[in-house]
CHARMM-style PDB file with segment names, atoms N, HN, CA, C and O in Angstrom:
ATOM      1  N   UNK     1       0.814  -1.185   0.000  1.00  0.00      PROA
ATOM      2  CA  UNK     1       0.000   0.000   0.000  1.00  0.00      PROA
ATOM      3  C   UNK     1       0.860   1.251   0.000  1.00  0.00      PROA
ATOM      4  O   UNK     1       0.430   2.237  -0.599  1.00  0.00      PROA
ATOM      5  N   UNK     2       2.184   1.311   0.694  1.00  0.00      PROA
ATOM      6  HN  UNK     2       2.533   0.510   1.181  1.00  0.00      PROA
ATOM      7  CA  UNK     2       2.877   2.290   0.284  1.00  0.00      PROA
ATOM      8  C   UNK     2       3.883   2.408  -0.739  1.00  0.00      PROA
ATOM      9  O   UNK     2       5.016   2.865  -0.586  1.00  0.00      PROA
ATOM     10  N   UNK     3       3.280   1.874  -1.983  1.00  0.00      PROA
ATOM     11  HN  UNK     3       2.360   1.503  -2.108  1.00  0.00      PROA
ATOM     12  CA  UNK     3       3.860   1.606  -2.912  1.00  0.00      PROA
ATOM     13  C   UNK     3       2.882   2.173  -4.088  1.00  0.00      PROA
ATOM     14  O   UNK     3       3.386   2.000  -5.198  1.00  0.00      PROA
ATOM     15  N   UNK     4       1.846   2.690  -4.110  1.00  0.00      PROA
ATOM     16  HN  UNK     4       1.437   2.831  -3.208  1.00  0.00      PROA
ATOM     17  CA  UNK     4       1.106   3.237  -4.649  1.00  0.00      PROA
ATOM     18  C   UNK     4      -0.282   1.943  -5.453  1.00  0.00      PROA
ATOM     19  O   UNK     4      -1.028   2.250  -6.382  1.00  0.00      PROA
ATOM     20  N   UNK     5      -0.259   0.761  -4.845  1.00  0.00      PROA
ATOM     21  HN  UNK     5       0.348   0.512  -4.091  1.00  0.00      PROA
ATOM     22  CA  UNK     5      -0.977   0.192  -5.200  1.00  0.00      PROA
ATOM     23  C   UNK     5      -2.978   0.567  -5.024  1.00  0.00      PROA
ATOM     24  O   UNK     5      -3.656   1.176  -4.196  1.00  0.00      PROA
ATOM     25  N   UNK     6      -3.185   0.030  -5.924  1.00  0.00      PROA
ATOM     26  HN  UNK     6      -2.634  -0.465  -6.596  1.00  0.00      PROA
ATOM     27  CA  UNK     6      -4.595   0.456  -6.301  1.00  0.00      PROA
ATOM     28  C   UNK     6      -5.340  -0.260  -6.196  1.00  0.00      PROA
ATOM     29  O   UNK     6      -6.455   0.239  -6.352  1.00  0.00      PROA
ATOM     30  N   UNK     7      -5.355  -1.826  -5.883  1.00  0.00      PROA
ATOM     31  HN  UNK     7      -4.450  -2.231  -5.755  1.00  0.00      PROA
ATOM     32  CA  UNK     7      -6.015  -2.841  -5.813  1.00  0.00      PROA
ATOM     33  C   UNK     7      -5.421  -4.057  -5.381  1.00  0.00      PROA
ATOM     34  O   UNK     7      -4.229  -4.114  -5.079  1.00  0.00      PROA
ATOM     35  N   UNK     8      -6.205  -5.055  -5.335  1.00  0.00      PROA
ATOM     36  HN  UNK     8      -7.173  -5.009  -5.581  1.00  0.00      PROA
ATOM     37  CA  UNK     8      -5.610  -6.105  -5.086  1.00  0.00      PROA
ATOM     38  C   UNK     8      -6.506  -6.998  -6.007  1.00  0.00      PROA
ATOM     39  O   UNK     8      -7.667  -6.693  -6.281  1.00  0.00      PROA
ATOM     40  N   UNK     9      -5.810  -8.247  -6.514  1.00  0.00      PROA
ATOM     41  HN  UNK     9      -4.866  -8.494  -6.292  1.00  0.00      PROA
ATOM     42  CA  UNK     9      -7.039  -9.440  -6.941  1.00  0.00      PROA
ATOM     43  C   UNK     9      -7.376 -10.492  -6.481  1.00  0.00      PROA
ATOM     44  O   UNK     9      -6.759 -11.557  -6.468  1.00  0.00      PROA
ATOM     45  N   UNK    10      -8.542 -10.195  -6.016  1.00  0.00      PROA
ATOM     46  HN  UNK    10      -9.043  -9.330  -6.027  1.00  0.00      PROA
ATOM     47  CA  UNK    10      -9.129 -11.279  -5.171  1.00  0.00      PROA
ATOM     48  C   UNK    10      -9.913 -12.179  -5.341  1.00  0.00      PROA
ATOM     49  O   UNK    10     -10.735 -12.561  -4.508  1.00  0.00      PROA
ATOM     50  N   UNK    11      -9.666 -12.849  -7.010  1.00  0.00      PROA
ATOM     51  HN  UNK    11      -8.998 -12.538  -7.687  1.00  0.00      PROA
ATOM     52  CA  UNK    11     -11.066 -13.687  -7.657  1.00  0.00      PROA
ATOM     53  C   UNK    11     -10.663 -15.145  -7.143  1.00  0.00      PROA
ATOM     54  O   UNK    11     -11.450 -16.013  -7.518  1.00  0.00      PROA
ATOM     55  N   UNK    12      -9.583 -15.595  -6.350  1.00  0.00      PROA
ATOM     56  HN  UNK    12      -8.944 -14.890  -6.045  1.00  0.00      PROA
ATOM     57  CA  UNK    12     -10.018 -16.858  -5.961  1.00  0.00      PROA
ATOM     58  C   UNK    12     -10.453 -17.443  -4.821  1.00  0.00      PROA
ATOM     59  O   UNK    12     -10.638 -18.582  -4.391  1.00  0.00      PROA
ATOM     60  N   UNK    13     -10.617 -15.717  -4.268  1.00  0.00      PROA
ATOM     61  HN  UNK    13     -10.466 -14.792  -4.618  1.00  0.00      PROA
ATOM     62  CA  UNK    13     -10.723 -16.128  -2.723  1.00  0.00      PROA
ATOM     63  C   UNK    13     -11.715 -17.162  -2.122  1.00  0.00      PROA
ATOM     64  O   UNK    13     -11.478 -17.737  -1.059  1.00  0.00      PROA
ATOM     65  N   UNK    14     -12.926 -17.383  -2.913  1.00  0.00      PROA
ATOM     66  HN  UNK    14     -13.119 -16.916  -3.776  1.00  0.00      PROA
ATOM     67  CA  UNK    14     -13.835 -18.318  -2.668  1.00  0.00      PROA
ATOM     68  C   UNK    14     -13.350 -19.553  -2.326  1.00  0.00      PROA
ATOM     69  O   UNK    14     -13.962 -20.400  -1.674  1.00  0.00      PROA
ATOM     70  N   UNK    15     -12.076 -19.660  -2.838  1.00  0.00      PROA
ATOM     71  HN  UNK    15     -11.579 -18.972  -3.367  1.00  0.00      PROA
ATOM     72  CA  UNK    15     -11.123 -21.211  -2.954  1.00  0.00      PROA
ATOM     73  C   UNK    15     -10.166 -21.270  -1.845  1.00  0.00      PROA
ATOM     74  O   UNK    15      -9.342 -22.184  -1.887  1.00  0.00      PROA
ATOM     75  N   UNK    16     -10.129 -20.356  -0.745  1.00  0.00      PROA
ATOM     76  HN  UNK    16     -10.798 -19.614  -0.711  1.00  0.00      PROA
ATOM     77  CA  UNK    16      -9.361 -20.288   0.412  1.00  0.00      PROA
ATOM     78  C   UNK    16      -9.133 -21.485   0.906  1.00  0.00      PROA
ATOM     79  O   UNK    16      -7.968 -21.856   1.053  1.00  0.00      PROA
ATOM     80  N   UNK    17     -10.303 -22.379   1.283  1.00  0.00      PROA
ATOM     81  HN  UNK    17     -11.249 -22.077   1.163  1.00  0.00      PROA
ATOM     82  CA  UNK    17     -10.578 -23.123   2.206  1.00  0.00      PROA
ATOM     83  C   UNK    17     -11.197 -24.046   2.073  1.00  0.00      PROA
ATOM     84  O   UNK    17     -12.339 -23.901   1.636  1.00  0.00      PROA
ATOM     85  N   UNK    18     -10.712 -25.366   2.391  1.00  0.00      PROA
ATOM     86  HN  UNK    18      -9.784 -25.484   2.747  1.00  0.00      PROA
ATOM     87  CA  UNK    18     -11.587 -27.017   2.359  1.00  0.00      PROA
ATOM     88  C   UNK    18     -11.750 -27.417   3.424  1.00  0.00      PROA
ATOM     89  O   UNK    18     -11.166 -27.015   4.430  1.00  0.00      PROA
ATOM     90  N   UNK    19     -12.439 -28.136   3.375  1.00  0.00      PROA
ATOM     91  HN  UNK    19     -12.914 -28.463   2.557  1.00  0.00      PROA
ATOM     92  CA  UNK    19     -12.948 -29.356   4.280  1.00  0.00      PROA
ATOM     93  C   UNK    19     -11.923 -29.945   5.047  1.00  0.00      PROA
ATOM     94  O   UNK    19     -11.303 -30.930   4.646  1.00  0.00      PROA
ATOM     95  N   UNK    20     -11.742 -29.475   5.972  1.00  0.00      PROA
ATOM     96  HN  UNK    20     -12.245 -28.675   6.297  1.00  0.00      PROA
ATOM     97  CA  UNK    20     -10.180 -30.391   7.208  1.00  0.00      PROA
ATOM     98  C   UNK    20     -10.461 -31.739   6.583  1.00  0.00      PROA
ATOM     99  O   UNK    20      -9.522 -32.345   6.066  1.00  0.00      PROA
ATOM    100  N   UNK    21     -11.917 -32.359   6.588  1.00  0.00      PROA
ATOM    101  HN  UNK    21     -12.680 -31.866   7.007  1.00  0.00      PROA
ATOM    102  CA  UNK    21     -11.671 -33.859   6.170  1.00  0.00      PROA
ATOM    103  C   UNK    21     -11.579 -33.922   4.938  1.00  0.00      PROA
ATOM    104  O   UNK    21     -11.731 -35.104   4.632  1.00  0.00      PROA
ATOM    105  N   UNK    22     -11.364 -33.123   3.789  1.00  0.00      PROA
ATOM    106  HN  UNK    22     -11.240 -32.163   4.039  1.00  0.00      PROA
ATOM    107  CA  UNK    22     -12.025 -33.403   2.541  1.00  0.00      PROA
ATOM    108  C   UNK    22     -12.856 -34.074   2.055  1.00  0.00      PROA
ATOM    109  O   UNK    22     -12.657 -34.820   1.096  1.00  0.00      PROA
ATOM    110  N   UNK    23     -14.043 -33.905   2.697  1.00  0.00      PROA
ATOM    111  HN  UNK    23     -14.205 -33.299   3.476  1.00  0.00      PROA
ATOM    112  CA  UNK    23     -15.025 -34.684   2.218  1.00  0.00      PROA
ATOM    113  C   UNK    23     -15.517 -34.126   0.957  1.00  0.00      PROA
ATOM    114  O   UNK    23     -15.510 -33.031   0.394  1.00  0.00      PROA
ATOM    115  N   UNK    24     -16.141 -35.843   0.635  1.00  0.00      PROA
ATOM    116  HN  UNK    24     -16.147 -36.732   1.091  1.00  0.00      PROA
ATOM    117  CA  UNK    24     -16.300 -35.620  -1.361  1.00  0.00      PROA
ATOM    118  C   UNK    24     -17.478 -34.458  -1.014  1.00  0.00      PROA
ATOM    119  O   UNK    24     -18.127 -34.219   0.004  1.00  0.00      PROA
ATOM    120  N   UNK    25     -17.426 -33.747  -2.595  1.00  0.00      PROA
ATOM    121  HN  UNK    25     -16.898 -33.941  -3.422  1.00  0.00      PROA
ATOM    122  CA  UNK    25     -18.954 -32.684  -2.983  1.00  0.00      PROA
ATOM    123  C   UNK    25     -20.163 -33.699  -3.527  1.00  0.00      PROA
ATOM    124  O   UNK    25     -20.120 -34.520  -4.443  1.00  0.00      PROA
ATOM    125  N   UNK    26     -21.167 -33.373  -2.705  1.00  0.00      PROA
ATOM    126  HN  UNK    26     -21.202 -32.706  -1.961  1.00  0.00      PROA
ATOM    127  CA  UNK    26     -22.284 -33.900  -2.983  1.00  0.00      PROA
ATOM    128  C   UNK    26     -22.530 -33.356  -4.544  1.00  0.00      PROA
ATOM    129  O   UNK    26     -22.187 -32.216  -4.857  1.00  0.00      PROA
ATOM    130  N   UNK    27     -23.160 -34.277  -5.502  1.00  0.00      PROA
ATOM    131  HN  UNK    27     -23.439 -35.203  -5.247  1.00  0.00      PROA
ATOM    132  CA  UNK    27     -23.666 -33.976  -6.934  1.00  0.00      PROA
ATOM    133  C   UNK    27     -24.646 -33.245  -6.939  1.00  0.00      PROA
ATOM    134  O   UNK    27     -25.573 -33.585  -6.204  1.00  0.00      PROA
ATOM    135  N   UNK    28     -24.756 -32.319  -7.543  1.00  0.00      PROA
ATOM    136  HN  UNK    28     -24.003 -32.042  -8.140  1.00  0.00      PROA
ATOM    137  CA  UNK    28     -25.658 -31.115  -7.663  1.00  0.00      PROA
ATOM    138  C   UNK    28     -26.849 -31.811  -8.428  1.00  0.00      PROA
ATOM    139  O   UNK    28     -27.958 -31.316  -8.226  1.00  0.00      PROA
ATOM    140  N   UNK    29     -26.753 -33.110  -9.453  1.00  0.00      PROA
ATOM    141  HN  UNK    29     -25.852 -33.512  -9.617  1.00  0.00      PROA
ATOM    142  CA  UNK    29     -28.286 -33.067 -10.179  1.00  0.00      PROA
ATOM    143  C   UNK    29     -28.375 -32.106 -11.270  1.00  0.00      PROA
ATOM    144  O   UNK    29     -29.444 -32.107 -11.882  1.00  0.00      PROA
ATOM    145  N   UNK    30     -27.286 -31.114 -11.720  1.00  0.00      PROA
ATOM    146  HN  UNK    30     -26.418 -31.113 -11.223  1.00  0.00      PROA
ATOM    147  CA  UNK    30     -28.038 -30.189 -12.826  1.00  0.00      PROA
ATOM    148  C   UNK    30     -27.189 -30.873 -13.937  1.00  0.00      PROA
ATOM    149  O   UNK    30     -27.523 -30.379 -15.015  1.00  0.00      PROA
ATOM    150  N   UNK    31     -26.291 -31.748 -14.086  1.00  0.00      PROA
ATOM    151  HN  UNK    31     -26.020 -32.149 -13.211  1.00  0.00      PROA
ATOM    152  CA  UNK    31     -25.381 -31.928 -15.198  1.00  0.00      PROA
ATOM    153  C   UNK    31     -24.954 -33.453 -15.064  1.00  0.00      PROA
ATOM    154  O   UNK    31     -24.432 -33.684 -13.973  1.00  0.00      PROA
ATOM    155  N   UNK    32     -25.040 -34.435 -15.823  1.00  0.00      PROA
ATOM    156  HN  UNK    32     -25.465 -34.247 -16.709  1.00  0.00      PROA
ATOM    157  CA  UNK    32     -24.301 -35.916 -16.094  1.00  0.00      PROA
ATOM    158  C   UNK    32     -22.910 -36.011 -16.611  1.00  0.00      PROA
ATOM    159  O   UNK    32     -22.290 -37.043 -16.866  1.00  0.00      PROA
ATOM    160  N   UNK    33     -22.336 -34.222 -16.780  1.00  0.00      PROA
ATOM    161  HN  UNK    33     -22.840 -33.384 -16.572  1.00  0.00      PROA
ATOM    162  CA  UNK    33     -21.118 -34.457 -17.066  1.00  0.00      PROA
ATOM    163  C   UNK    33     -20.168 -34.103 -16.029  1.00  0.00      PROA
ATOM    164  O   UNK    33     -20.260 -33.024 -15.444  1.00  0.00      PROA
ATOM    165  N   UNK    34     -19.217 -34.990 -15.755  1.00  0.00      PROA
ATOM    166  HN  UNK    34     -19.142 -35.866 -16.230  1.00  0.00      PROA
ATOM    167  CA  UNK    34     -18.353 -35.373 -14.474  1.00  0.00      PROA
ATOM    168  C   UNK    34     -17.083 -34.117 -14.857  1.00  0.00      PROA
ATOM    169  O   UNK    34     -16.321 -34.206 -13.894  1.00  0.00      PROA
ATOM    170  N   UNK    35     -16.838 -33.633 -15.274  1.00  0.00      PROA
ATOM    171  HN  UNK    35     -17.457 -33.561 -16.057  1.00  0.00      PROA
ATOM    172  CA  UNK    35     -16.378 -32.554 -16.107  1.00  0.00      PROA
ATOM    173  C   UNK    35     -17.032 -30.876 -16.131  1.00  0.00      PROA
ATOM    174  O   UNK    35     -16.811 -29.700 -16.422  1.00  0.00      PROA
ATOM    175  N   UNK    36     -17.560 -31.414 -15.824  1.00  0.00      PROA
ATOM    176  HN  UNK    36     -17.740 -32.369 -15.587  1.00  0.00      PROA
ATOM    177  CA  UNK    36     -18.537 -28.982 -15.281  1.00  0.00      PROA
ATOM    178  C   UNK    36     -18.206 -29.604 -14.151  1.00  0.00      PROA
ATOM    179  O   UNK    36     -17.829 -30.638 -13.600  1.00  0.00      PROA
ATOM    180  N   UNK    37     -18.610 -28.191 -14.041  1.00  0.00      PROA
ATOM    181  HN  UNK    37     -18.917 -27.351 -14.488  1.00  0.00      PROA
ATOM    182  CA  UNK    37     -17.867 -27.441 -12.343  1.00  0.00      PROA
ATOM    183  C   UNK    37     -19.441 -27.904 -11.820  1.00  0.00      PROA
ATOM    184  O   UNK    37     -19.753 -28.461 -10.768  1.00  0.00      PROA
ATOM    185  N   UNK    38     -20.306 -27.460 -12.960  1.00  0.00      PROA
ATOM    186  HN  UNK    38     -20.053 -27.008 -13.815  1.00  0.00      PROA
ATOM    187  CA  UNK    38     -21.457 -27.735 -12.005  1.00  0.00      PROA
ATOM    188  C   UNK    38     -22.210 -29.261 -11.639  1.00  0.00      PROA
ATOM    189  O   UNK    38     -23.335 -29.561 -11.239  1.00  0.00      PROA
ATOM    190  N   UNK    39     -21.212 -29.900 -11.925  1.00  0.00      PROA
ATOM    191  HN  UNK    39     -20.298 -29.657 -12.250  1.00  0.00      PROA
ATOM    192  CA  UNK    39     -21.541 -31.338 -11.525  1.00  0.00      PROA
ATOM    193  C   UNK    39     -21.901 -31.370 -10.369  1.00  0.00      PROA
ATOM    194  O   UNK    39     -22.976 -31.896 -10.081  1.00  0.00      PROA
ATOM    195  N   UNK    40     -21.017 -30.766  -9.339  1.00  0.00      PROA
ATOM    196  HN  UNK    40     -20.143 -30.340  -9.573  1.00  0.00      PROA
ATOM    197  CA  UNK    40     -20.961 -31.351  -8.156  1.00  0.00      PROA
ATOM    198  C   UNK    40     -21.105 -29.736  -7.185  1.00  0.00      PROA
ATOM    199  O   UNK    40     -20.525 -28.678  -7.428  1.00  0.00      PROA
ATOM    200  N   UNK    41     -22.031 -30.031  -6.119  1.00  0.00      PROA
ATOM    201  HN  UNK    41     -22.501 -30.891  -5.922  1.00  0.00      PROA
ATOM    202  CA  UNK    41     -22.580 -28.962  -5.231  1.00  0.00      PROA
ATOM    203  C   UNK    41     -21.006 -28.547  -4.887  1.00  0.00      PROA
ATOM    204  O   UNK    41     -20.180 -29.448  -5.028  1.00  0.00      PROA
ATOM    205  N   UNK    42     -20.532 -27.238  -4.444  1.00  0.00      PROA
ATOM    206  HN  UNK    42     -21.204 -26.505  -4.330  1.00  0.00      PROA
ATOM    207  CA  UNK    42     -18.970 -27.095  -4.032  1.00  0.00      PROA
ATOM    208  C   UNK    42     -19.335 -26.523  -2.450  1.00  0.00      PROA
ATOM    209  O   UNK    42     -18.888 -25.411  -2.171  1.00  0.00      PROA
ATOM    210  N   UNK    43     -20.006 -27.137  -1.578  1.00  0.00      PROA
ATOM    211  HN  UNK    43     -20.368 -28.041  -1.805  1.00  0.00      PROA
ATOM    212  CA  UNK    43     -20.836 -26.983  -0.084  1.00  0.00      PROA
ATOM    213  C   UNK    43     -19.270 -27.140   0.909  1.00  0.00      PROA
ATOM    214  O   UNK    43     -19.071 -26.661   2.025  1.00  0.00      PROA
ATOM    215  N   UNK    44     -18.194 -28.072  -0.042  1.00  0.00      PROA
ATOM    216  HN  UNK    44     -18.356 -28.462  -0.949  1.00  0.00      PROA
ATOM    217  CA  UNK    44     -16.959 -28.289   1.220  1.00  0.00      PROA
ATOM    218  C   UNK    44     -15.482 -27.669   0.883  1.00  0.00      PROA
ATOM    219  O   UNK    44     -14.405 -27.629   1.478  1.00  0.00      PROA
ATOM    220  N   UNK    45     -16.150 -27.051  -0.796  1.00  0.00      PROA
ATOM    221  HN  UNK    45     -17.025 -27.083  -1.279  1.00  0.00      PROA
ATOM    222  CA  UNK    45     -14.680 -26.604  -1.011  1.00  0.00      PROA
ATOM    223  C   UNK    45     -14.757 -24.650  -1.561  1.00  0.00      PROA
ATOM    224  O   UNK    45     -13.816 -23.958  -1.949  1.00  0.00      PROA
ATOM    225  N   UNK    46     -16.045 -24.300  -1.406  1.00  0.00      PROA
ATOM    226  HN  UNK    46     -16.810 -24.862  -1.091  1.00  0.00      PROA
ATOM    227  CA  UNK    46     -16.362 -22.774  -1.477  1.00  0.00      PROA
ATOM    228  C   UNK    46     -17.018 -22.427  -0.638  1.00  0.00      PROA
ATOM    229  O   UNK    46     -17.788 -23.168  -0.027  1.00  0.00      PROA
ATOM    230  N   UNK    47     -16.795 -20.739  -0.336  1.00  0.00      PROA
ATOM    231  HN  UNK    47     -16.169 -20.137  -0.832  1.00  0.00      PROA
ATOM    232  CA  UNK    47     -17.584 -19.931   0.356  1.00  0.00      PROA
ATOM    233  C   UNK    47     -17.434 -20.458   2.242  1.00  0.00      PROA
ATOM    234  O   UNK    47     -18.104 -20.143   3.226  1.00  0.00      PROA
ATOM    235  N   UNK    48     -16.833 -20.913   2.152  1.00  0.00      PROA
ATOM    236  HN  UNK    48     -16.289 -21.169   1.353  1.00  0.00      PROA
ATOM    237  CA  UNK    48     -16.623 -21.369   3.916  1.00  0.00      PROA
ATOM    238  C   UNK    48     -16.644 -20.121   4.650  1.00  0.00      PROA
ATOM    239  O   UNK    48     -16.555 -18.971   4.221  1.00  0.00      PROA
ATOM    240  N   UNK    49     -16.793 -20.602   5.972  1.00  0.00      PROA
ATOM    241  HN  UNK    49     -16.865 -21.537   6.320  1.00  0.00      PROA
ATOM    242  CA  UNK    49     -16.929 -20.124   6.791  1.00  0.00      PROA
ATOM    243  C   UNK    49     -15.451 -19.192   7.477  1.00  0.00      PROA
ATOM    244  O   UNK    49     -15.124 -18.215   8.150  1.00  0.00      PROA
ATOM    245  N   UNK    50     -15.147 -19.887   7.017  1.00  0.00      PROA
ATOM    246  HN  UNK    50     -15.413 -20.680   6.470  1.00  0.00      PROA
ATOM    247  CA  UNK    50     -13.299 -19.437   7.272  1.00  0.00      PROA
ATOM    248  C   UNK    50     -12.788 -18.533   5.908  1.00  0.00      PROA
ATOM    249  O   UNK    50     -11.603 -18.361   5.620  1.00  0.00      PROA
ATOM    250  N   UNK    51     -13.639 -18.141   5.345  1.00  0.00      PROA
ATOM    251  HN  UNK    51     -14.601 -18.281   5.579  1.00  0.00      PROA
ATOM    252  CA  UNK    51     -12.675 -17.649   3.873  1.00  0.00      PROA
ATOM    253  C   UNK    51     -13.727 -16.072   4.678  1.00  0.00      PROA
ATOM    254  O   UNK    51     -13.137 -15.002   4.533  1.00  0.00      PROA
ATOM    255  N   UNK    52     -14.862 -15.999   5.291  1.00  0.00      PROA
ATOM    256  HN  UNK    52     -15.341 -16.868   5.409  1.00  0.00      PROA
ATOM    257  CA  UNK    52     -15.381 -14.765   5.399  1.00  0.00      PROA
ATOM    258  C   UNK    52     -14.265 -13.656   6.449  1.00  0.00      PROA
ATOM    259  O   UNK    52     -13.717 -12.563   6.303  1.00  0.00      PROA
ATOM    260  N   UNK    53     -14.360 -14.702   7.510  1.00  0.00      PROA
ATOM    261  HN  UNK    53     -14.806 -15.589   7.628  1.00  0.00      PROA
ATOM    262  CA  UNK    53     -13.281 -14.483   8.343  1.00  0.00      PROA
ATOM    263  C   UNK    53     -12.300 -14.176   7.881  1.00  0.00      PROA
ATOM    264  O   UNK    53     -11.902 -13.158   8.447  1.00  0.00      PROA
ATOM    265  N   UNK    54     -11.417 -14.612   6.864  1.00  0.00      PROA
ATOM    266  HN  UNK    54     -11.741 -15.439   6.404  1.00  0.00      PROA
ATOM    267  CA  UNK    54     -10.248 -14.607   6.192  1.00  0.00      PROA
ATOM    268  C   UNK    54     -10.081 -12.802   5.547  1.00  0.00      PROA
ATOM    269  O   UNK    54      -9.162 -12.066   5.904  1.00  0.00      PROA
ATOM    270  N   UNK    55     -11.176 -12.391   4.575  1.00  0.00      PROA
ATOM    271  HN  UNK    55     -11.922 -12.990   4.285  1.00  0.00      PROA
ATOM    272  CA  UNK    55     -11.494 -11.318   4.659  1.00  0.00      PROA
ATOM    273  C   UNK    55     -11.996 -10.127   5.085  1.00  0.00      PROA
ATOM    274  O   UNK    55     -12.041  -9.052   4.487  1.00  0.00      PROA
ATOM    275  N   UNK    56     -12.425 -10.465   6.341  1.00  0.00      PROA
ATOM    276  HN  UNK    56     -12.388 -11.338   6.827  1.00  0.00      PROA
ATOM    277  CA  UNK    56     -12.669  -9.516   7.277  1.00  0.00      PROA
ATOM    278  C   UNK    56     -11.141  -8.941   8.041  1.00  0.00      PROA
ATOM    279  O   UNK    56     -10.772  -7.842   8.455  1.00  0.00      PROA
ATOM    280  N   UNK    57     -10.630 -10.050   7.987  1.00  0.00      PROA
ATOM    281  HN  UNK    57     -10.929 -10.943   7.651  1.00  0.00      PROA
ATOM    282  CA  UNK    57      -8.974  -9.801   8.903  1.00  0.00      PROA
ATOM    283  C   UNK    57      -8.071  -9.453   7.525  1.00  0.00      PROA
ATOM    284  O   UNK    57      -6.910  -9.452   7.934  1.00  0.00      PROA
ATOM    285  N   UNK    58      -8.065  -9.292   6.735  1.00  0.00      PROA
ATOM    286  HN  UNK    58      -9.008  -9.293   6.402  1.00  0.00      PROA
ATOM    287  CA  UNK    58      -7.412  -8.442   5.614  1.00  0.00      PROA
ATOM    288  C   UNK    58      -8.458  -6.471   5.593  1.00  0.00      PROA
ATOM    289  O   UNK    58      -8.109  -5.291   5.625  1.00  0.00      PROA
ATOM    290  N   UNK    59      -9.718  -7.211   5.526  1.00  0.00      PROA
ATOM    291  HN  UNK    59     -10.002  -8.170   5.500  1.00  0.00      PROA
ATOM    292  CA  UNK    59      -9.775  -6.028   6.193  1.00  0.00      PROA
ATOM    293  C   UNK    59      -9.026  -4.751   7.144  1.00  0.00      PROA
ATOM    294  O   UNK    59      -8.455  -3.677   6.958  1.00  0.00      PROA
ATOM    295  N   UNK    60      -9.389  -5.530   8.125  1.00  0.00      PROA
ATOM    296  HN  UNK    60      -9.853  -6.402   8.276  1.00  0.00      PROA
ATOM    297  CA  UNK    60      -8.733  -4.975   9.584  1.00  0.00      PROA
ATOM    298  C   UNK    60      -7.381  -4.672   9.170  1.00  0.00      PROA
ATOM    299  O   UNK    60      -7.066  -3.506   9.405  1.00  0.00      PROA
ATOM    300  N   UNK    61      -6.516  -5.363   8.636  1.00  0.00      PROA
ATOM    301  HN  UNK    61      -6.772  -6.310   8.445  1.00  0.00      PROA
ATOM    302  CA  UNK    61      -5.046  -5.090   7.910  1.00  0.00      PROA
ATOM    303  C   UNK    61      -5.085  -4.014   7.432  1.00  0.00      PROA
ATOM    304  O   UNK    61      -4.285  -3.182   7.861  1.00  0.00      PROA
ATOM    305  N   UNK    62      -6.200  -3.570   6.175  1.00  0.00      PROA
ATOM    306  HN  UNK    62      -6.849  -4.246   5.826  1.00  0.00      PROA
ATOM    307  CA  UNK    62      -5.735  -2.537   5.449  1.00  0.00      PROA
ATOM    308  C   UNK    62      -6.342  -0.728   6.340  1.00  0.00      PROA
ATOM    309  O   UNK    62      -6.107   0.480   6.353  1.00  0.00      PROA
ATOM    310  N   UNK    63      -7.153  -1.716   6.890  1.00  0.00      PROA
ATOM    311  HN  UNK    63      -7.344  -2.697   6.880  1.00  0.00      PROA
ATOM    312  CA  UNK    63      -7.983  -0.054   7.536  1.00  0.00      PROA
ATOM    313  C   UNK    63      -7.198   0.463   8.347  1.00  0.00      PROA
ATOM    314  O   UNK    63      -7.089   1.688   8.396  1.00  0.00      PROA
ATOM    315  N   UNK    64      -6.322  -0.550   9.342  1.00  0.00      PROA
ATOM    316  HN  UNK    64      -6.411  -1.545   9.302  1.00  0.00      PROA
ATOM    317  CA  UNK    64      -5.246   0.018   9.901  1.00  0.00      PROA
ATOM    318  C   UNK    64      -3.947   0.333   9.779  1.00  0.00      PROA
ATOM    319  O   UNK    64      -3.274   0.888  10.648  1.00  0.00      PROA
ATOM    320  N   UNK    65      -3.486  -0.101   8.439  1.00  0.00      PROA
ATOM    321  HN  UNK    65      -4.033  -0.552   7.733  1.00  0.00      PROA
ATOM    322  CA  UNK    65      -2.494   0.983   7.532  1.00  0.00      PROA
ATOM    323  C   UNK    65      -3.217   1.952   7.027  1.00  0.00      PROA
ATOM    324  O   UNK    65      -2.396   2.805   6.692  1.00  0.00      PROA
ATOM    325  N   UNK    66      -4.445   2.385   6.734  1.00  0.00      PROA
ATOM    326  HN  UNK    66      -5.113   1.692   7.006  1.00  0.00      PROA
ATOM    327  CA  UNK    66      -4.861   3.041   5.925  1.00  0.00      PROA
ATOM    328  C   UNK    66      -4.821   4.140   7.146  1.00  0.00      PROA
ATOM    329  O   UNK    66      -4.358   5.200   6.725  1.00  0.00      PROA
ATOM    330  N   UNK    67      -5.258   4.204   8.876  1.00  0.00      PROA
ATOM    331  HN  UNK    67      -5.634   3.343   9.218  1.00  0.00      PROA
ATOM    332  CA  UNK    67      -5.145   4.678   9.791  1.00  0.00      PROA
ATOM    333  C   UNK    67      -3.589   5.397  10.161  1.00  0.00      PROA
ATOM    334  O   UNK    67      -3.468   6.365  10.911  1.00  0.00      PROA
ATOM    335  N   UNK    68      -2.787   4.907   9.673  1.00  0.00      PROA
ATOM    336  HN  UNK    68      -2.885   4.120   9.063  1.00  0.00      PROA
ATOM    337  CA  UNK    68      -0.909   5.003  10.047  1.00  0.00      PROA
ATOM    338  C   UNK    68      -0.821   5.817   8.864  1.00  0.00      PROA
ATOM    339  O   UNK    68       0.001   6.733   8.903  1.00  0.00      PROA
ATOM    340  N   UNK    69      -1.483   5.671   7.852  1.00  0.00      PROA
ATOM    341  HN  UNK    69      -2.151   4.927   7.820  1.00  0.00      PROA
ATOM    342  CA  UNK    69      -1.055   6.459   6.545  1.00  0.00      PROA
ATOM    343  C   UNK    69      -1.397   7.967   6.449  1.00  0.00      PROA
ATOM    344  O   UNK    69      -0.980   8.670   5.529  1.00  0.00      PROA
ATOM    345  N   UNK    70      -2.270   8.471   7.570  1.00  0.00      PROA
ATOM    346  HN  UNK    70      -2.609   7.900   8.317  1.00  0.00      PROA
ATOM    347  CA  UNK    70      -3.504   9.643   7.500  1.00  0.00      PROA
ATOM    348  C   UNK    70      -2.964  10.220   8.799  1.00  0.00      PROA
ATOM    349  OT1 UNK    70      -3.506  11.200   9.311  1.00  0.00      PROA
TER     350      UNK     70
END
């Protein structure tokens, strides 16, 4: 940030976090091909509970450089 950056990219963040057990993804039912993404529900390997958290505390990171910077 004190480098003049303007962003960050954050398109995989959904993918932070699995299943401690890796348990398999239940099949979603919309597709017979084992090959789409949408084969299989992604309930153990997106959107966790730990990836919200994950960005809230990057949060907190930047608001409080952004606080040291002002």
């Amino acid at each position: 940030m004190k480098r003049n950056v303007d962003g960050f990219r954050i398109d995989a963040v959904p993918f932070l976090f699995e299943d401690a057990k890796f348990t398999d993804e239940p099949k979603s039912g919309q597709t017979t091909d084992q090959n789409d993404h949408a084969y299989l529900l992604h309930i153990y390997t997106q959107n966790l509970n730990e990836t919200y958290d994950m960005v809230e505390q990057w949060r907190a990171v930047i608001d409080e450089q952004k606080d040291r910077d002002t």
